[in-house]
N, C-alpha and C positions, 0 to 999 in steps of 0.2 A: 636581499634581492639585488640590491646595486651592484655589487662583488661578483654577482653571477652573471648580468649584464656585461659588466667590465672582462670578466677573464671568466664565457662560458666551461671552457673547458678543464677549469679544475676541479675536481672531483671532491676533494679535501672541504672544498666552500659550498659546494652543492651539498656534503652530506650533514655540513655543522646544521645549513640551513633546514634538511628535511629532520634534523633532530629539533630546531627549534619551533617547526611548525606542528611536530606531536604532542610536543609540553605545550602548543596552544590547542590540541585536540582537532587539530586539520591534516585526518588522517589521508585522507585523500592526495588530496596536496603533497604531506610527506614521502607518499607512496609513489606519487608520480617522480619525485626527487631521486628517492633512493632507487627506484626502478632505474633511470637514466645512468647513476653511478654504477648500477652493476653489472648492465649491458657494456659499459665503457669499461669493464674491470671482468672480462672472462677468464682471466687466469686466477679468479678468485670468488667460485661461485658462491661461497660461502657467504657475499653479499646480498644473497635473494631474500636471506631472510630478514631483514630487514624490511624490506617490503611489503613482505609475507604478512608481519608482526601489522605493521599499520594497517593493511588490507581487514586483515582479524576483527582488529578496535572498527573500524569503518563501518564492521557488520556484512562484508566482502568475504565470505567466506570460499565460497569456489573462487575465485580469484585470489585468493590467500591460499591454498592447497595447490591451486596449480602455480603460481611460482615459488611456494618452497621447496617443489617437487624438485626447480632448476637450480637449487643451491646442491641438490646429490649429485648434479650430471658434472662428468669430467670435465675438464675445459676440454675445449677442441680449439685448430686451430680458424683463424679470421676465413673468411670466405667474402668473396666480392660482393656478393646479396643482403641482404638485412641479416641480421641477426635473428635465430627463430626463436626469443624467449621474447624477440618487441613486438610479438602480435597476441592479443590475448585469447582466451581459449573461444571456439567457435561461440557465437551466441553473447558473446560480452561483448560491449562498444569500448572501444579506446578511452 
């Protein structure tokens, strides 16, 4: 957690740590991790599942089916607005 304080923005140390917090069974937690790494990584949606996976274990099942949905969509490119995989589906809180 120190490492991500220090240098938010590496991705590499966000996702060792969302694998370290699964092998403690804080799927939530990990999901929130790896979710952040693959918003920051759209040239590689193939990171959603990852999220996906934890959401599953969490017992997050609609929120585990709608972001693996974003690991099939093409990347597209950046747009000045948020990202639309950082909002969850209608009816889910953040």
């Amino acid at each position: 957690k120190h490492e991500i304080q220090a240098s938010p923005n590496r991705l590499d140390v966000r996702e060792k740590y969302a694998d370290l917090l699964m092998t403690n069974g804080q799927y939530l937690l990990a999901a929130d991790e790896y979710r952040y790494v693959a918003i920051h990584s759209p040239e590689q949606p193939s990171k959603w599942l990852k999220p996906a996976h934890a959401f599953d274990l969490a017992g997050e099942k609609d929120l585990a089916d709608y972001v693996r949905k974003l690991a099939h969509e093409k990347p597209s490119a950046p747009s000045k607005g948020a990202h639309p995989a950082s909002s969850p589906p209608a009816g889910k809180p953040q």
